[in-house]
N, CA, C and O atoms as a GROMACS GRO file, in nm:
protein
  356
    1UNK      N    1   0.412   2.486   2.149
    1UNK     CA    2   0.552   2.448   2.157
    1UNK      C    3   0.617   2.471   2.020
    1UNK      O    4   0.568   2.424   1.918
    2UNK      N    5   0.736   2.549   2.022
    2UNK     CA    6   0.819   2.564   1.917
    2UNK      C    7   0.894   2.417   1.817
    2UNK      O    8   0.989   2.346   1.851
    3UNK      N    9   0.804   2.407   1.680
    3UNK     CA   10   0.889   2.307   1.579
    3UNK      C   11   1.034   2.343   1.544
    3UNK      O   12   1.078   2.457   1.556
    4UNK      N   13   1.097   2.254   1.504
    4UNK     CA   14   1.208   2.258   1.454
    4UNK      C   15   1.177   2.137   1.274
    4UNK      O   16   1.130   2.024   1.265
    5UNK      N   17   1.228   2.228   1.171
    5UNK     CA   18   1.212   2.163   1.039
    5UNK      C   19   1.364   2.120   1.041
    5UNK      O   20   1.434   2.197   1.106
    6UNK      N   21   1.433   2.007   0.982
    6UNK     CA   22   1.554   1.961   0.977
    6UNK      C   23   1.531   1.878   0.812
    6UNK      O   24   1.471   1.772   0.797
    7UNK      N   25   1.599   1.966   0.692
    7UNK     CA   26   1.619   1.912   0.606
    7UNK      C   27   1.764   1.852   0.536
    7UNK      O   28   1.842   1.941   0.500
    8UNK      N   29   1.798   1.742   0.517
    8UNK     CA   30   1.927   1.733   0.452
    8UNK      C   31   1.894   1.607   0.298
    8UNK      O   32   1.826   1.505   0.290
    9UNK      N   33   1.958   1.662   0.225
    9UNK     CA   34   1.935   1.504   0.129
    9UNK      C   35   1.897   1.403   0.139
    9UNK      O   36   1.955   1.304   0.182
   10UNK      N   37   1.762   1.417   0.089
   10UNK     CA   38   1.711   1.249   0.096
   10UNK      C   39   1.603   1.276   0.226
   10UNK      O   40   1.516   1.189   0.219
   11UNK      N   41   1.581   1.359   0.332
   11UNK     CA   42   1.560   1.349   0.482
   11UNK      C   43   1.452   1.478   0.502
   11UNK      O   44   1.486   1.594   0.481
   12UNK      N   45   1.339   1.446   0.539
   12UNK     CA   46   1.310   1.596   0.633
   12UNK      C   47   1.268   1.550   0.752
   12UNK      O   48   1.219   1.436   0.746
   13UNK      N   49   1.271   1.614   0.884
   13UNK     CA   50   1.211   1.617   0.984
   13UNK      C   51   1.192   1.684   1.066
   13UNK      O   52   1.281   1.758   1.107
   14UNK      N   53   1.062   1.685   1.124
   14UNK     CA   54   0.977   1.769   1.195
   14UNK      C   55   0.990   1.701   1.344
   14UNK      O   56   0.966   1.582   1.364
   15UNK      N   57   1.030   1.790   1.443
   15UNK     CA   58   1.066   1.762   1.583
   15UNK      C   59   0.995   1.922   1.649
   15UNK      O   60   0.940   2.017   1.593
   16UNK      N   61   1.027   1.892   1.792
   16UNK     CA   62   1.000   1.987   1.859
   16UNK      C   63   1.075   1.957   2.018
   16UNK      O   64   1.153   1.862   2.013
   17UNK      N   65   1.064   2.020   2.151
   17UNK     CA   66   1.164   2.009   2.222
   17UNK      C   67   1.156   1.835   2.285
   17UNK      O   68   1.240   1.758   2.331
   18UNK      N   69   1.075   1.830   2.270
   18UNK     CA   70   1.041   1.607   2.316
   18UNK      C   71   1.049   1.552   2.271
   18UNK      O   72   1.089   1.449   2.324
   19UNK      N   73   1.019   1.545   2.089
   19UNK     CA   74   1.027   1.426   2.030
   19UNK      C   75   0.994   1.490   1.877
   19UNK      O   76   0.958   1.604   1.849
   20UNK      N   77   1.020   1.376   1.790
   20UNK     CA   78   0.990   1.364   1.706
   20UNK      C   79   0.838   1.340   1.651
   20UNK      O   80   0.757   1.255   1.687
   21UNK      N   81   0.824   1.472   1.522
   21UNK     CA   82   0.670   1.483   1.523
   21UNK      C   83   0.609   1.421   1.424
   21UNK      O   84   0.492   1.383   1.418
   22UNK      N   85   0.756   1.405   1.288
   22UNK     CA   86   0.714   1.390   1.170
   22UNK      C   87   0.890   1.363   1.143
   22UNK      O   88   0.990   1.399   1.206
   23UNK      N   89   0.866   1.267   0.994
   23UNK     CA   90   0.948   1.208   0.920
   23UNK      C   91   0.924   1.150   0.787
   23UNK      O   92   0.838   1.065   0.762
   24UNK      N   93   1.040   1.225   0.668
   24UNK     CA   94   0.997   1.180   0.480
   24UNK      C   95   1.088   1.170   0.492
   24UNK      O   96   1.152   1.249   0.562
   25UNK      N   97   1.159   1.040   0.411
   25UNK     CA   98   1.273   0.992   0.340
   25UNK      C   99   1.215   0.986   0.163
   25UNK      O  100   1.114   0.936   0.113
   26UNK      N  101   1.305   1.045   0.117
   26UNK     CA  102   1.267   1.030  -0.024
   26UNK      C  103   1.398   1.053  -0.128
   26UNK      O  104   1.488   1.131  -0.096
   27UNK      N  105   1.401   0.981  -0.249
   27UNK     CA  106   1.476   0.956  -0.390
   27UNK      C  107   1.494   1.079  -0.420
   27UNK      O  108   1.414   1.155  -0.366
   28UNK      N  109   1.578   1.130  -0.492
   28UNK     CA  110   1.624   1.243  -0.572
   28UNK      C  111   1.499   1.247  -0.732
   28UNK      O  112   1.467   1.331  -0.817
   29UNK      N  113   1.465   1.111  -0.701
   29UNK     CA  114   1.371   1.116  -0.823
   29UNK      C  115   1.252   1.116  -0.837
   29UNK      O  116   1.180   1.091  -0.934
   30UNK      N  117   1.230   1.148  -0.731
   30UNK     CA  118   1.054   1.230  -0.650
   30UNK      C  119   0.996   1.122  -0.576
   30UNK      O  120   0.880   1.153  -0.550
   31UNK      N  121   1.018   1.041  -0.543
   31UNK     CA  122   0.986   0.900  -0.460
   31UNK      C  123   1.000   0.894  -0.328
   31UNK      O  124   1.109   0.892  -0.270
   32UNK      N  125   0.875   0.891  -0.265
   32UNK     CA  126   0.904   0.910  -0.099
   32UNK      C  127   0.876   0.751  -0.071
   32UNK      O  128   0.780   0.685  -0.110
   33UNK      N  129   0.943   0.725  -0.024
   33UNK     CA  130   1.013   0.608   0.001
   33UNK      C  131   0.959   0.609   0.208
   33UNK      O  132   0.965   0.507   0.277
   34UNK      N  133   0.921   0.720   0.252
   34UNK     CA  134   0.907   0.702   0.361
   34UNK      C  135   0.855   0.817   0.443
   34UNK      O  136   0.918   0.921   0.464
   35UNK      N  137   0.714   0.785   0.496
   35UNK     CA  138   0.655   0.906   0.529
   35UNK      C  139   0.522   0.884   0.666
   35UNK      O  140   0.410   0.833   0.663
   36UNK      N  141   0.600   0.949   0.770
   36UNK     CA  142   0.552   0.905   0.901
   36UNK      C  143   0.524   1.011   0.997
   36UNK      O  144   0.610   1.086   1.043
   37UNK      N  145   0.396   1.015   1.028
   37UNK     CA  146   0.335   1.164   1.136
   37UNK      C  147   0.324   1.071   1.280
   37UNK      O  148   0.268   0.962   1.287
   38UNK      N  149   0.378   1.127   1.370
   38UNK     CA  150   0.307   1.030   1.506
   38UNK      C  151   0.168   1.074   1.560
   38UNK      O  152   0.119   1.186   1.568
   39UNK      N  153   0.112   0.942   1.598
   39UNK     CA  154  -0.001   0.949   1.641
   39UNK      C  155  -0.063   1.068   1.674
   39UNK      O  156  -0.149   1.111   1.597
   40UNK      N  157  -0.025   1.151   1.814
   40UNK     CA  158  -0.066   1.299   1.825
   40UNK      C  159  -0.063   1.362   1.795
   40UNK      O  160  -0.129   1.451   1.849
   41UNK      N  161   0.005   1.391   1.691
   41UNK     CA  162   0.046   1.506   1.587
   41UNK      C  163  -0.029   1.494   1.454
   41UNK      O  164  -0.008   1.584   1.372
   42UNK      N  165  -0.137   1.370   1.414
   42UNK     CA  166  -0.210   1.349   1.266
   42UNK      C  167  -0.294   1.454   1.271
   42UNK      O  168  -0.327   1.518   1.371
   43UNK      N  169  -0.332   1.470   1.144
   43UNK     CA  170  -0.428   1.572   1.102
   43UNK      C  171  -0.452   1.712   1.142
   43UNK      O  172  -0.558   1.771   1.165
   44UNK      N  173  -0.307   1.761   1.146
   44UNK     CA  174  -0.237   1.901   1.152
   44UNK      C  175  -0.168   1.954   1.060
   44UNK      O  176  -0.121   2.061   1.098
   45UNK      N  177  -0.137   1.923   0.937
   45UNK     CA  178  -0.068   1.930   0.838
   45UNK      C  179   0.080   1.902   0.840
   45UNK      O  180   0.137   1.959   0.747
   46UNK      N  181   0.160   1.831   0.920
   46UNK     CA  182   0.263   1.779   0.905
   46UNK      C  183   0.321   1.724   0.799
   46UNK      O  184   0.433   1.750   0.754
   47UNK      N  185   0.201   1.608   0.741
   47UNK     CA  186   0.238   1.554   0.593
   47UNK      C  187   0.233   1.650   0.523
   47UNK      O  188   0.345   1.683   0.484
   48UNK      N  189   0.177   1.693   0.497
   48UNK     CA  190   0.136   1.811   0.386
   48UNK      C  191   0.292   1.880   0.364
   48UNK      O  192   0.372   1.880   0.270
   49UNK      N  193   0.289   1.942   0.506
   49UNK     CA  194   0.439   2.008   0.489
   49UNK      C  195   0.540   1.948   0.485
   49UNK      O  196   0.621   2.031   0.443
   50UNK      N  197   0.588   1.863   0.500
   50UNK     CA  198   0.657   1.742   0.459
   50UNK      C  199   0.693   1.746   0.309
   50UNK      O  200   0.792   1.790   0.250
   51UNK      N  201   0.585   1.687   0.270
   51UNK     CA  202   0.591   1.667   0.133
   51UNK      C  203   0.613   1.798   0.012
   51UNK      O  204   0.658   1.786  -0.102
   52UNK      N  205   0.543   1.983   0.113
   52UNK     CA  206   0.590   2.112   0.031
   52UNK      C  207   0.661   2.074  -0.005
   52UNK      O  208   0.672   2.043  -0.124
   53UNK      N  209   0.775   2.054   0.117
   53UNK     CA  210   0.870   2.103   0.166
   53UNK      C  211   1.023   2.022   0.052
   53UNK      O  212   1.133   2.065   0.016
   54UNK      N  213   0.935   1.869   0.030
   54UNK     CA  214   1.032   1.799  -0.080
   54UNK      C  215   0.985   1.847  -0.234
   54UNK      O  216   1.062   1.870  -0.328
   55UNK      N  217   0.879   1.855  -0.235
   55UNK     CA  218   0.840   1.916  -0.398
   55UNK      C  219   0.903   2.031  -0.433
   55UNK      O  220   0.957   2.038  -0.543
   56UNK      N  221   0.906   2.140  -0.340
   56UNK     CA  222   0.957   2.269  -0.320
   56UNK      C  223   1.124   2.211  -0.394
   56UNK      O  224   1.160   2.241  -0.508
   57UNK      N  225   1.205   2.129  -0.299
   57UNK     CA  226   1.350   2.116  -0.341
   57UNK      C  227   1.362   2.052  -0.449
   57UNK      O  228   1.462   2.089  -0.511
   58UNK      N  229   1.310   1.980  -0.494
   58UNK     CA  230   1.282   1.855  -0.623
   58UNK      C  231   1.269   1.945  -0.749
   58UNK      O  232   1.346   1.946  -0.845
   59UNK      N  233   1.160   2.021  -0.733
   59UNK     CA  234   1.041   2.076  -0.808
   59UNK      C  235   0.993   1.980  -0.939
   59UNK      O  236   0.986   2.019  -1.055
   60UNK      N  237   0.959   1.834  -0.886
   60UNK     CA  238   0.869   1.764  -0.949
   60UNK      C  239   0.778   1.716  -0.904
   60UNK      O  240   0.786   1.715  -0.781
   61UNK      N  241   0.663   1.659  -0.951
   61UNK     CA  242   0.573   1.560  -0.907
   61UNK      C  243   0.600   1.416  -0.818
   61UNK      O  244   0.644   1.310  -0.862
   62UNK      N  245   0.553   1.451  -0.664
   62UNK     CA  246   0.615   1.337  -0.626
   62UNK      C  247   0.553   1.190  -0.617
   62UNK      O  248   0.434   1.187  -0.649
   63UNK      N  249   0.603   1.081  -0.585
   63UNK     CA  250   0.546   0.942  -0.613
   63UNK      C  251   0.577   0.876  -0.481
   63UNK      O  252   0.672   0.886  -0.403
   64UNK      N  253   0.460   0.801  -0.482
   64UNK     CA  254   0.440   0.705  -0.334
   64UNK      C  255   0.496   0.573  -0.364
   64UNK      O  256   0.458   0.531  -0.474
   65UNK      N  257   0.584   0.487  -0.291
   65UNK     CA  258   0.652   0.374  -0.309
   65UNK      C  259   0.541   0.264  -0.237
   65UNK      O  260   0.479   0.268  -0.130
   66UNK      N  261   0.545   0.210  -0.297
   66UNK     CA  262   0.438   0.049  -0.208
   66UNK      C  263   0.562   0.003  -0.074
   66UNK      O  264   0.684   0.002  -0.054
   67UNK      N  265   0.450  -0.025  -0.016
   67UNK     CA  266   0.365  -0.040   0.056
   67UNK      C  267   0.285   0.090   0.110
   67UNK      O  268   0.338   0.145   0.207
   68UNK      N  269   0.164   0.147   0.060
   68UNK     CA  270   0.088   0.212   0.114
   68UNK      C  271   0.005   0.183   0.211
   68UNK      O  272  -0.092   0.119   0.171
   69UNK      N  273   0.006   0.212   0.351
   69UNK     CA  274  -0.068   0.174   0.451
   69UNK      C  275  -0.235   0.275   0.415
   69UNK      O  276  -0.242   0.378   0.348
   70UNK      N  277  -0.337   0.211   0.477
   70UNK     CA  278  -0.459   0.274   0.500
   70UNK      C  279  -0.451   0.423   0.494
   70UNK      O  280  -0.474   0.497   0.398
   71UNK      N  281  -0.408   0.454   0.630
   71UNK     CA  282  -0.364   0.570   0.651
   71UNK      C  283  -0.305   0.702   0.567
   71UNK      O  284  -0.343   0.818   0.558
   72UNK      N  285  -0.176   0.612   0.499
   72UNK     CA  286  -0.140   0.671   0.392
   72UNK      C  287  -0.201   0.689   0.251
   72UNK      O  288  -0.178   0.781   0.172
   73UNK      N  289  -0.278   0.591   0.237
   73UNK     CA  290  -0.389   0.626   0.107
   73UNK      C  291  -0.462   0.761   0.083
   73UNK      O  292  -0.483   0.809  -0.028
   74UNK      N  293  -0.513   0.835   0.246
   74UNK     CA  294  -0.540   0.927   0.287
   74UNK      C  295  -0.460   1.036   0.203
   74UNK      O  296  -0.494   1.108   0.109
   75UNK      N  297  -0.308   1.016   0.293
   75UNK     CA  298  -0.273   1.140   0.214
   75UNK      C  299  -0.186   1.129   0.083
   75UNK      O  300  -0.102   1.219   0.076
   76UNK      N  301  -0.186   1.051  -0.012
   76UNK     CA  302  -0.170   1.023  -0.124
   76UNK      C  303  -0.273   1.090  -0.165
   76UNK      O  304  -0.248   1.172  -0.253
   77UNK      N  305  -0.415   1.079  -0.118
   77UNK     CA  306  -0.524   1.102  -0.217
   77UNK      C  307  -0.557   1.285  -0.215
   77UNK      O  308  -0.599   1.352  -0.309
   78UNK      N  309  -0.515   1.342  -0.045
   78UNK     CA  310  -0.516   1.439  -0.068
   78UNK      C  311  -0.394   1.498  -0.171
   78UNK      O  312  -0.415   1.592  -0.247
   79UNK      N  313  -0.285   1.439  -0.164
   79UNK     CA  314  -0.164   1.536  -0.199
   79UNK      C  315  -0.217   1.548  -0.370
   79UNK      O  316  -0.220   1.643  -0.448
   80UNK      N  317  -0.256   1.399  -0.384
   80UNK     CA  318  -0.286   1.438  -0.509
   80UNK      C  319  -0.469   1.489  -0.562
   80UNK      O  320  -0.526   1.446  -0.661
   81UNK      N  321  -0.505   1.553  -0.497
   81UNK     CA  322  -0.608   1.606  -0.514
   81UNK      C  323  -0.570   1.750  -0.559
   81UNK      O  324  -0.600   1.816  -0.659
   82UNK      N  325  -0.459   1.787  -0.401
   82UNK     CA  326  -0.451   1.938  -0.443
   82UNK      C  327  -0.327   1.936  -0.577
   82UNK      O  328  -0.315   2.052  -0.613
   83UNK      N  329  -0.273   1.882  -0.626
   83UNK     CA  330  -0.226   1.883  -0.700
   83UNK      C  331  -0.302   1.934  -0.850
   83UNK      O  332  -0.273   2.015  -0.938
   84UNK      N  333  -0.430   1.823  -0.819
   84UNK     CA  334  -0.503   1.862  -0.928
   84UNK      C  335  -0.555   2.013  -0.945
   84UNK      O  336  -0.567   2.075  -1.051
   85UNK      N  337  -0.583   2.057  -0.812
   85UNK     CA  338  -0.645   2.185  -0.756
   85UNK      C  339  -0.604   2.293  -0.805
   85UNK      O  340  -0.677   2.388  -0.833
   86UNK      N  341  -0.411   2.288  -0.830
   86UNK     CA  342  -0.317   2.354  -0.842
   86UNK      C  343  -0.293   2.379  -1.009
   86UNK      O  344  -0.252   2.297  -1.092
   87UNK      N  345  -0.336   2.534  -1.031
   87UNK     CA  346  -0.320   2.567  -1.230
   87UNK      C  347  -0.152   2.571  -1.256
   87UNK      O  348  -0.062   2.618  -1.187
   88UNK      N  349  -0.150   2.498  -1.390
   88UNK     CA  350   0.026   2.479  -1.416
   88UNK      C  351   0.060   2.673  -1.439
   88UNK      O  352   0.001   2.779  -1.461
   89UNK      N  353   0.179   2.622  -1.418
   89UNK     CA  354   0.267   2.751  -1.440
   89UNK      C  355   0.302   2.769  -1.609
   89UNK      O  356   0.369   2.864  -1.648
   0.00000   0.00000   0.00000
């Protein structure tokens, strides 16, 4: 099924023709403030692209706001893994 990416200030989201797949709210000052994959859709890279997708517009290092759920520790730990992964420019 065909995604649809929907970015505006502050907002990205990932839909497709039923529903909503994925959702980041985040600060102008690299702070995601809000970051949500639905159930059927985890561990497909949604977050991942999500989060390109705000670093890409930002182009800084981004930061996780507390409350981190379980779940989200996950991909905190990846994002910042590959971060590390990644040689500076």
């Amino acid at each position: 099924m065909k995604t649809c990416i929907s970015h505006t200030d502050g907002i990205v989201t990932i839909t497709d023709a039923n529903t909503t797949i994925g959702y980041c709210r985040y600060a102008p000052s690299g702070e995601i403030e809000y970051l949500f994959v639905g159930p059927p859709f985890r561990r497909r890279g949604y977050a991942a692209m999500m989060l390109d997708i705000v670093e890409a517009r930002l182009a800084i290092t981004l930061r996780f706001s507390p409350p981190i759920s379980p779940l989200g520790r996950h991909v905190v730990s990846a994002y910042s893994r590959a971060r590390q992964a990644t040689p500076p420019l």
